[in-house]
LOZA-314555 format. One record per residue (C-alpha): residue number from 1; residue in one letter; x, y, z. Coordinates in pm, 1 decimal. Example, Ala and Ser with C-alpha at 12.3 -4.5 7.8 and 13.67 -1.06 7.14 Angstrom:
<atoms>
+-----+--------+----------+----------+----------+
: num : residu :        u :        v :        w :
+-----+--------+----------+----------+----------+
:   1 :      a :   1230.0 :   -450.0 :    780.0 :
:   2 :      s :   1367.0 :   -106.0 :    714.0 :
+-----+--------+----------+----------+----------+
</atoms>
This chain:
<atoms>
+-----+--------+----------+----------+----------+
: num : residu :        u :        v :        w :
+-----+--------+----------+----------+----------+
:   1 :      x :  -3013.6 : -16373.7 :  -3384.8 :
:   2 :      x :  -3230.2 : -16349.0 :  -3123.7 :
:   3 :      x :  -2977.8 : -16382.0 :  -2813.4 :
:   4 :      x :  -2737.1 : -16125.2 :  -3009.1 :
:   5 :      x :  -3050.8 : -15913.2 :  -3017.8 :
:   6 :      x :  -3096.3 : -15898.8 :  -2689.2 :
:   7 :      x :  -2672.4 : -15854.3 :  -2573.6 :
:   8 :      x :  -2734.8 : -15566.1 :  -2825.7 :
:   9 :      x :  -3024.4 : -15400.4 :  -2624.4 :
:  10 :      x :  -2823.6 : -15465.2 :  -2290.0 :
:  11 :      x :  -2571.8 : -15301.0 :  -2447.8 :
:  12 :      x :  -2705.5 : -14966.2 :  -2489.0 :
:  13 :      x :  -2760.4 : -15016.2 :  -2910.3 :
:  14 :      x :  -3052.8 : -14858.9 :  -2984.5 :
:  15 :      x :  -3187.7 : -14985.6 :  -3301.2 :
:  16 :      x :  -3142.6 : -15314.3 :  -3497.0 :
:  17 :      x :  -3185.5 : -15287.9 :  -3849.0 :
:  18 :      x :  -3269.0 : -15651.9 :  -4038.3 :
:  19 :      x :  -3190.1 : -15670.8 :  -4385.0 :
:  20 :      x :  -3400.4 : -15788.1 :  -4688.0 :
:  21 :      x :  -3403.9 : -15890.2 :  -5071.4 :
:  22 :      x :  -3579.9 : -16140.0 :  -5202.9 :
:  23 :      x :  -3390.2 : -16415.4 :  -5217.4 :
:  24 :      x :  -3415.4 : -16421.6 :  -4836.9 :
:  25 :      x :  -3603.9 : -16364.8 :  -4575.0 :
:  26 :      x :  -3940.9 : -16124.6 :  -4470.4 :
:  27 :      x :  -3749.6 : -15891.2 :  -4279.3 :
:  28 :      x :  -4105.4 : -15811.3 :  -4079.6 :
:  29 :      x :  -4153.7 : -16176.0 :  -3945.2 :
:  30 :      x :  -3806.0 : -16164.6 :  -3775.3 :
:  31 :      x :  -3881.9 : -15837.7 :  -3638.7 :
:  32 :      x :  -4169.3 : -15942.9 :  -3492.9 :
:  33 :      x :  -4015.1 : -16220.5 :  -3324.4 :
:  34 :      x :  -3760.8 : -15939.8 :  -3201.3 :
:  35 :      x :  -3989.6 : -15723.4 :  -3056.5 :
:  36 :      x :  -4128.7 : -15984.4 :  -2830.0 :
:  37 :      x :  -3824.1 : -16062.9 :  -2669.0 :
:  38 :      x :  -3668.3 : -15734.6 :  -2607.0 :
:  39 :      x :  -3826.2 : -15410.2 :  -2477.1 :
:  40 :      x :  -3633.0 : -15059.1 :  -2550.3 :
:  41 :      x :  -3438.8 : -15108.7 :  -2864.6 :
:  42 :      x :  -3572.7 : -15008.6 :  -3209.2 :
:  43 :      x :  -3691.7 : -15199.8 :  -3495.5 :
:  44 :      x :  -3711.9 : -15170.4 :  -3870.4 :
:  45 :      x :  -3647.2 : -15333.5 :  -4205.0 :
:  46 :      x :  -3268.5 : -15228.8 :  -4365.5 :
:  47 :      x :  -3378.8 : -15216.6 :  -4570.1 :
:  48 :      x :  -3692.1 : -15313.0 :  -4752.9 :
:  49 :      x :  -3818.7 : -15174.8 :  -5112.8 :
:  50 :      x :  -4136.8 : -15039.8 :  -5259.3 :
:  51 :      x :  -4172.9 : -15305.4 :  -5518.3 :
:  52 :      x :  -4282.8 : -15618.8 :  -5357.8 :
:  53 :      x :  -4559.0 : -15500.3 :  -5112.0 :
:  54 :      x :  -4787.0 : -15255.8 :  -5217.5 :
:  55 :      x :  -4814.1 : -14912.1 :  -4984.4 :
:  56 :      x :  -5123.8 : -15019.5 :  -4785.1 :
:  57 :      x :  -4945.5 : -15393.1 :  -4686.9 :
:  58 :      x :  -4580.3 : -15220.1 :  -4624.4 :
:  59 :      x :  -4825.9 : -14988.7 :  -4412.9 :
:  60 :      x :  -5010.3 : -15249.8 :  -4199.3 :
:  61 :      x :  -4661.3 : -15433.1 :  -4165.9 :
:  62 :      x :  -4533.9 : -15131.3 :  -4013.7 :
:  63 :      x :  -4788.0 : -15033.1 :  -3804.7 :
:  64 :      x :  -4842.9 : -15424.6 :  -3703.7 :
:  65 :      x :  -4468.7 : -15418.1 :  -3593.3 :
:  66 :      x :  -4557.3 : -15086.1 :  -3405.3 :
:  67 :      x :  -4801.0 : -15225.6 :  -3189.3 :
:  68 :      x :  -4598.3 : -15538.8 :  -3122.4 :
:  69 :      x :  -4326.1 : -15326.9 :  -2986.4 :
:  70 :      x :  -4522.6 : -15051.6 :  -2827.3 :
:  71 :      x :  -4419.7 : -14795.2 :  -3016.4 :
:  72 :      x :  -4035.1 : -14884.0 :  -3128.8 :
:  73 :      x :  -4099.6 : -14912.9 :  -3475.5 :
:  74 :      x :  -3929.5 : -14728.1 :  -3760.8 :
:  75 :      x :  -3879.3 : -14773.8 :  -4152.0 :
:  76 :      x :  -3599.1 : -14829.9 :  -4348.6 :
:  77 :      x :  -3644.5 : -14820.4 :  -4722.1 :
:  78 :      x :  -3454.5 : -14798.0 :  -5024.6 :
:  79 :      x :  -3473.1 : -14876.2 :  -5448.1 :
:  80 :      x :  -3296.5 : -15139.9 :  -5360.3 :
:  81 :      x :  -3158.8 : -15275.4 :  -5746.1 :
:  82 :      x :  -3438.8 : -15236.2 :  -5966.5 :
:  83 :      x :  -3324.0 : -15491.2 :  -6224.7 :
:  84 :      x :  -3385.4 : -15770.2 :  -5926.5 :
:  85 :      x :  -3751.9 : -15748.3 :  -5898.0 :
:  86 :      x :  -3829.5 : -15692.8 :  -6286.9 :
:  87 :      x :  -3553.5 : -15961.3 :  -6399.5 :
:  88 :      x :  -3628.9 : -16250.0 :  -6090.1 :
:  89 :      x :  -3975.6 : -16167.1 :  -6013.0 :
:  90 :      x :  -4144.4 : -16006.3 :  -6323.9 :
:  91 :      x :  -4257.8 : -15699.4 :  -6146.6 :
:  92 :      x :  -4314.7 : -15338.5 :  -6281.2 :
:  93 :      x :  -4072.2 : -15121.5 :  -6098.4 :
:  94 :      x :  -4139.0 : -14793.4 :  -6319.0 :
:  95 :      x :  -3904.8 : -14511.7 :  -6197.3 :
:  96 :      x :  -3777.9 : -14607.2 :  -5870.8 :
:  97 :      x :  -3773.7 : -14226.7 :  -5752.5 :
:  98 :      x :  -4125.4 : -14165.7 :  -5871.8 :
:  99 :      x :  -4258.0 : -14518.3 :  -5670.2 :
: 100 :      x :  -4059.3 : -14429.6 :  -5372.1 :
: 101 :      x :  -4212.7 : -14103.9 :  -5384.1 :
: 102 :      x :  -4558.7 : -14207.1 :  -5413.1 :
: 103 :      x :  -4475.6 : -14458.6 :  -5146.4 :
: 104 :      x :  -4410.9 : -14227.3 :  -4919.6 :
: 105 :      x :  -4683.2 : -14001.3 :  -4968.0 :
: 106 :      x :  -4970.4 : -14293.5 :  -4991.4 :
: 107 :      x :  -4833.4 : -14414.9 :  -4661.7 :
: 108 :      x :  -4832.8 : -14093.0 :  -4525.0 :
: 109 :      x :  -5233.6 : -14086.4 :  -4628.1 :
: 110 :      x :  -5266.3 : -14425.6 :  -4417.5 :
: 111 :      x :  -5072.6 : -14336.6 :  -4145.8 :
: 112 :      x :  -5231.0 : -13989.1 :  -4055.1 :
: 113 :      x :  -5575.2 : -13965.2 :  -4270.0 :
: 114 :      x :  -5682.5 : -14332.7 :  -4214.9 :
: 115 :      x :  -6040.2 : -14248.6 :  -4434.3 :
: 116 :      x :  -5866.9 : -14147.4 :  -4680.1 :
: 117 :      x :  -5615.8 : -14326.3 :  -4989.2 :
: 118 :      x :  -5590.9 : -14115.2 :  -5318.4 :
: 119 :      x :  -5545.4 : -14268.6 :  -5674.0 :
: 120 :      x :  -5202.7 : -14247.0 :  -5838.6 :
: 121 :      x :  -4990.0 : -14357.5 :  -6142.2 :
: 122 :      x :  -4820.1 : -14643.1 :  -5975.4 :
: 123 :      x :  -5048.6 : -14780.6 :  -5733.8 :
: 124 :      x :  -5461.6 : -14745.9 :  -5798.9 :
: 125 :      x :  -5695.7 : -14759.7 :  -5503.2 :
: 126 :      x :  -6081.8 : -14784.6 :  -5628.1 :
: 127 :      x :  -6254.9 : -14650.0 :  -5288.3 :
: 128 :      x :  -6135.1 : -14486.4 :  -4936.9 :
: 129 :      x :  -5943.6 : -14704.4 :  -4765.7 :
: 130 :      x :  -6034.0 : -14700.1 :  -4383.7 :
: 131 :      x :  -5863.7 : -14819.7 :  -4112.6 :
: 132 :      x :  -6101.0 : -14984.8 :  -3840.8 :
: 133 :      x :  -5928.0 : -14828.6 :  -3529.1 :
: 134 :      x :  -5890.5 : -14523.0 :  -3700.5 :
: 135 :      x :  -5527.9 : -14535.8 :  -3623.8 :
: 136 :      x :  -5314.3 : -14231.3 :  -3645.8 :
: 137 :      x :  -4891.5 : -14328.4 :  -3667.2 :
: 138 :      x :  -4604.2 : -14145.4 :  -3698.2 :
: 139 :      x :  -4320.9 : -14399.2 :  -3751.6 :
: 140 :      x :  -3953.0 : -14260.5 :  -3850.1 :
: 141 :      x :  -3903.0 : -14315.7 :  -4226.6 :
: 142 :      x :  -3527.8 : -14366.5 :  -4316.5 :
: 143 :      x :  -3450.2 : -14347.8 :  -4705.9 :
: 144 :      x :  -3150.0 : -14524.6 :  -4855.3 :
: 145 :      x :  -3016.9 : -14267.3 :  -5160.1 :
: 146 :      x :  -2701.1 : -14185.3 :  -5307.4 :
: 147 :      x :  -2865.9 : -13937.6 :  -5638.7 :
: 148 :      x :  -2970.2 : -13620.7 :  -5610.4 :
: 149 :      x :  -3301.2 : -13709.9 :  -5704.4 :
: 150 :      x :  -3359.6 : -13949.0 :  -5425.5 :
: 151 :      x :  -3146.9 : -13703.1 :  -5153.2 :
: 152 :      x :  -3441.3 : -13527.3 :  -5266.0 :
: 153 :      x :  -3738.3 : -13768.9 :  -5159.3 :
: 154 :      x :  -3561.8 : -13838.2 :  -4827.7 :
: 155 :      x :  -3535.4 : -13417.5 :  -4757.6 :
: 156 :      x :  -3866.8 : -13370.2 :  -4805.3 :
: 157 :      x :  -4057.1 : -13693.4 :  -4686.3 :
: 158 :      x :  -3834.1 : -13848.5 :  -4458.4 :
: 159 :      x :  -3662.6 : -13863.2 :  -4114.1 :
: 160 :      x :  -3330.0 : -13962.7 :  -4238.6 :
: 161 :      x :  -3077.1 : -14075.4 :  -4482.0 :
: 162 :      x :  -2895.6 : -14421.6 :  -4535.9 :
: 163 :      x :  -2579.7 : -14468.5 :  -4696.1 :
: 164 :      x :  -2442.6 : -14819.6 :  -4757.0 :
: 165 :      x :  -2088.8 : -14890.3 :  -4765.3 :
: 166 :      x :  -1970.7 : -14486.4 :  -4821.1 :
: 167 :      x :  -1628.5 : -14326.8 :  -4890.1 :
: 168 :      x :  -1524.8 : -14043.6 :  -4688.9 :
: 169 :      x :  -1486.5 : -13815.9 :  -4937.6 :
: 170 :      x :  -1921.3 : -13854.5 :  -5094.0 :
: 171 :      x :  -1961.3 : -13846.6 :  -4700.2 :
: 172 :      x :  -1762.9 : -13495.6 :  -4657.7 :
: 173 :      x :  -1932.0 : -13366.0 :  -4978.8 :
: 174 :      x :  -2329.8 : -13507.1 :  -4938.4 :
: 175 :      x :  -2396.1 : -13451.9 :  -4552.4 :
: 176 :      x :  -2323.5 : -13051.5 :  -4562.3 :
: 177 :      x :  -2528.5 : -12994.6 :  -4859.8 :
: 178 :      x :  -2829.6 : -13183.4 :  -4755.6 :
: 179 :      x :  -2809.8 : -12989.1 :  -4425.2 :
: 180 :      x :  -2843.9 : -12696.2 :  -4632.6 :
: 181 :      x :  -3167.4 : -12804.4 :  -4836.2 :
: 182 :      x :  -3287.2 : -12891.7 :  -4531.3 :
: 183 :      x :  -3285.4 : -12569.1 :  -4401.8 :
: 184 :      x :  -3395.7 : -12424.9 :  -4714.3 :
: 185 :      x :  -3731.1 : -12683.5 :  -4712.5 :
: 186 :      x :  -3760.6 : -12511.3 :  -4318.6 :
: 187 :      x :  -3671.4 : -12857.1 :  -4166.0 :
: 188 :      x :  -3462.8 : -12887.7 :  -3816.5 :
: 189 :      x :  -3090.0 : -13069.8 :  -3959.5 :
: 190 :      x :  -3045.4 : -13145.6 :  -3618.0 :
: 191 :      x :  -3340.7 : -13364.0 :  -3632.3 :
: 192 :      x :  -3258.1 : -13540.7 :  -3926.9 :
: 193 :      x :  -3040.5 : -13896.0 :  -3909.8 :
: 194 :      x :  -2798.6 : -13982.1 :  -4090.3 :
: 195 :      x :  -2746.1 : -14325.5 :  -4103.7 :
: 196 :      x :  -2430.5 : -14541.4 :  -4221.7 :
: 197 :      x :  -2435.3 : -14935.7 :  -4327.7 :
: 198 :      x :  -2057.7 : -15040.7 :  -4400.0 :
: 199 :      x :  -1851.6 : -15362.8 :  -4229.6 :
: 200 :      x :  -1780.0 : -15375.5 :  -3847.0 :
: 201 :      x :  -1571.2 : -15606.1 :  -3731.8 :
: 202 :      x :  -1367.5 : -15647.9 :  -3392.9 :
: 203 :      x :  -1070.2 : -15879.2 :  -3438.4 :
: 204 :      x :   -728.3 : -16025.3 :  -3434.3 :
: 205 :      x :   -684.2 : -16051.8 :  -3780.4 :
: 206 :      x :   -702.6 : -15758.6 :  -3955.4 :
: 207 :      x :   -606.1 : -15904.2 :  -4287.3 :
: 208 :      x :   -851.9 : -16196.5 :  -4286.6 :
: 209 :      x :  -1150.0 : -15955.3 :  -4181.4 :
: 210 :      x :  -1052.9 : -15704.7 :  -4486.5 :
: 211 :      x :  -1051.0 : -15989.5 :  -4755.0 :
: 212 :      x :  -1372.7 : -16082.4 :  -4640.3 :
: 213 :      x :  -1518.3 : -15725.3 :  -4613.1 :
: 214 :      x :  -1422.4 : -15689.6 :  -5004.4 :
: 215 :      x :  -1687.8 : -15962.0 :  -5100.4 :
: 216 :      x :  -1933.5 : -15796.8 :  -4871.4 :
: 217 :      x :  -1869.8 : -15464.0 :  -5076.8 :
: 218 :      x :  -1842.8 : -15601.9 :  -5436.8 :
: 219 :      x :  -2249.1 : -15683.1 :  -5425.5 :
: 220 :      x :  -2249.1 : -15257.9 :  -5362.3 :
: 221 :      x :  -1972.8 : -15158.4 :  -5606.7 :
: 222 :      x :  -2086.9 : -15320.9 :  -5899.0 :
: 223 :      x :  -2379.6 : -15185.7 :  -5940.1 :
: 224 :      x :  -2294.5 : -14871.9 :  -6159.9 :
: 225 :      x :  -2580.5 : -14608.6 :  -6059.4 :
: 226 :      x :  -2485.6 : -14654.7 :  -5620.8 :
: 227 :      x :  -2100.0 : -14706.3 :  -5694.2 :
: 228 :      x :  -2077.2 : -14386.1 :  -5932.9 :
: 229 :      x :  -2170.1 : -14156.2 :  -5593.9 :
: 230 :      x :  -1904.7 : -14280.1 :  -5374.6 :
: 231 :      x :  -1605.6 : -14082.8 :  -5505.3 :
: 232 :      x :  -1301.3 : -14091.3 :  -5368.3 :
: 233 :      x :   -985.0 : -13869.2 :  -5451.4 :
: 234 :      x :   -770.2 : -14196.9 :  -5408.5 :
: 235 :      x :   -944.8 : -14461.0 :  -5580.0 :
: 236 :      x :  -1151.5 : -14496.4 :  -5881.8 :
: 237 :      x :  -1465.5 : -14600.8 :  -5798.3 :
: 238 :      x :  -1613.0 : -14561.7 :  -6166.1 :
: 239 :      x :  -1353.1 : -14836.0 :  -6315.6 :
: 240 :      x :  -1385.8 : -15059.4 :  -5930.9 :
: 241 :      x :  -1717.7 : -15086.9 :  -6025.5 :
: 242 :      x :  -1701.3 : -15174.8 :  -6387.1 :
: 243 :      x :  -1453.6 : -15404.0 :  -6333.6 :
: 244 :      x :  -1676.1 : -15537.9 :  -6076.2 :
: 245 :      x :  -2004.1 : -15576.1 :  -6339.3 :
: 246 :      x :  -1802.6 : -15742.7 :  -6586.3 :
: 247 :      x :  -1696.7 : -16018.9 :  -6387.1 :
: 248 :      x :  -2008.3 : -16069.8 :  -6270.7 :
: 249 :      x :  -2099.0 : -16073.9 :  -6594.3 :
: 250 :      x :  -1953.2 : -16348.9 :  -6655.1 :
: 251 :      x :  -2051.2 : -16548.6 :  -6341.0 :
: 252 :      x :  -2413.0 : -16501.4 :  -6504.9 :
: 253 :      x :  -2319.1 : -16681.5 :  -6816.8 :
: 254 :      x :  -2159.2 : -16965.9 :  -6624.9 :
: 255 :      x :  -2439.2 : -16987.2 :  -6389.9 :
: 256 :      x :  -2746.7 : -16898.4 :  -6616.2 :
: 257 :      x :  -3077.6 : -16825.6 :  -6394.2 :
: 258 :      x :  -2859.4 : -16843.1 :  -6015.4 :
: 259 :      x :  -2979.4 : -16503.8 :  -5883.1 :
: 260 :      x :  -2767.1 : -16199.9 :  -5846.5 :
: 261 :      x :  -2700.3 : -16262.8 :  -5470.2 :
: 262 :      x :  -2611.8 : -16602.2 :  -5448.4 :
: 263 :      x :  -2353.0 : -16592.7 :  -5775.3 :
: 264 :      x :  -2104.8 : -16423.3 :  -5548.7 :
: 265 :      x :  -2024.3 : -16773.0 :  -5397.9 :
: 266 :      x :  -1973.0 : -16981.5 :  -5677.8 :
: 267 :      x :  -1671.8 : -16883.5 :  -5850.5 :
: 268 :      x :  -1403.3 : -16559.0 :  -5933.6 :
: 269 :      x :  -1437.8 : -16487.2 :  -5542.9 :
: 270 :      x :  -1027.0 : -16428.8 :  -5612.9 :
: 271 :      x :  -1078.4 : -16214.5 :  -5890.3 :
: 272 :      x :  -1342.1 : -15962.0 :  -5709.1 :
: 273 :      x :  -1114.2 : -15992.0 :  -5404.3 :
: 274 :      x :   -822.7 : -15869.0 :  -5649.8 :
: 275 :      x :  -1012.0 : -15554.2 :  -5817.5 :
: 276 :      x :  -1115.8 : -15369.0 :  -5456.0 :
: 277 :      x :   -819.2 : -15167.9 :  -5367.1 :
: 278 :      x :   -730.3 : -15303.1 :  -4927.9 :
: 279 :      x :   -681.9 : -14909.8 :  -4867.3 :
: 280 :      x :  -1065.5 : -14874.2 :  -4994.3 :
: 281 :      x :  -1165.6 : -15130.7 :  -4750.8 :
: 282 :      x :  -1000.8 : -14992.6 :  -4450.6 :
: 283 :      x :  -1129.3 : -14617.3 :  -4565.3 :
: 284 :      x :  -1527.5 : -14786.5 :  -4572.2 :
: 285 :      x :  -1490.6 : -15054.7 :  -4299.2 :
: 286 :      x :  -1464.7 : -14984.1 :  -3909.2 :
: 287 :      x :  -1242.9 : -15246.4 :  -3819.0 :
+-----+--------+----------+----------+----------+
</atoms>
């Protein structure tokens, strides 16, 4: 990763963004390692949650990774699937839109009031929490939504918006209107990312590279609350993605306790492969 990393940078990219669940890997120790080897491309989880570190840790971590890099830090963060962290790793995750949200605004606190951390539902802090060199940061915050709810956090706490794996058509229809409510809210849209995860691949065999890009997008599909915003006049994505659930339903039963993102590789590959429409892939994927 590393050596791509750095043809990346020489390049002209000007961000990597390192993915993370947790089943994997700390997406902050690799990027870490990143930003001492390279000197002008940015760096950020994409993208991490607000369940499994609590505000003033995903804080430090970000402002840790900011110093390491001298400044080329930026967050990427997301709800990620709820059901993970409750179901695997027996945390609360409450509403995700209300956590995010108080995320955003407790890290906020750190980040530009170091003296002071305020009490909340989700997350209670007993005293002021100061930070010894009274640091004040301004790192980009990039929210992963697809609701209206969520479209909302991002507009009025964040830098920018990531979709992951999107049609043309919710692209078309979202982008406009959150433009819009940003101008309403008295935000600049021209300084506002948008910011799309789908499949890239450059290749001779176009047919290989979109049966692979199908497994890639059944872990998105099937999960009914993301998949329902991706309309598309063409396909149904509603029925893609139940189809999707129920035969990873039954993966589950075959493989009881194998987490959700390892099942993919143990059996029905064919059948998921089957249920996502090739025109869908080449509408998503830049191939």
């Amino acid at each position: 990763m590393i050596e791509a990393v750095r043809k990346a940078e020489l390049a002209g990219i000007d961000s990597v963004w390192v993915s993370e669940t947790p089943f994997t890997w700390d997406s902050y120790t690799i990027l870490g390692a990143l930003a001492a080897v390279t000197s002008k491309i940015s760096l950020g989880p994409g993208v991490t949650n607000p369940y499994i570190r609590h505000p003033h840790h995903l804080g430090m971590s970000t402002m840790a990774l900011d110093r390491i890099s001298e400044g080329r830090s930026f967050l990427g963060i997301g709800r990620s699937v709820p059901e993970w962290y409750s179901r695997y790793l027996g945390l609360e995750t409450g509403d995700p839109v209300n956590v995010m949200r108080n995320t955003l605004l407790r890290l906020r606190e750190l980040w530009t009031e170091p003296n002071k951390f305020l009490r909340d539902y989700e997350y209670s802090v007993m005293s002021r929490t100061a930070h010894p060199l009274e640091i004040r940061h301004n790192c980009p915050v990039y929210i992963a939504a697809v609701g209206s709810r969520m479209i909302e956090v991002a507009i009025e706490l964040g830098n920018g918006l990531v979709f992951c794996w999107p049609t043309i058509e919710f692209l078309e229809r979202t982008i406009p209107s959150v433009k819009t409510s940003l101008e309403r809210h008295g935000r600049d849209p021209g300084k506002f990312k948008f910011v799309v995860q789908t499949g890239f691949e450059v290749t001779n065999s176009k047919a290989d590279v979109l049966d692979a890009m199908k497994t890639e997008m059944s872990y998105i599909y099937r999960f009914g609350g993301i998949a329902r915003a991706f309309r598309s006049d063409r396909y149904d994505i509603e029925r893609i993605s139940l189809e999707l659930r129920k035969n990873y339903a039954g993966m589950m039963n075959i493989v009881d306790g194998t987490s959700d993102w390892n099942i993919g590789r143990l059996s029905r590959l064919e059948i998921i492969r089957e249920i996502i429409p090739t025109g869908l892939v080449e509408e998503v994927g830049f191939i």
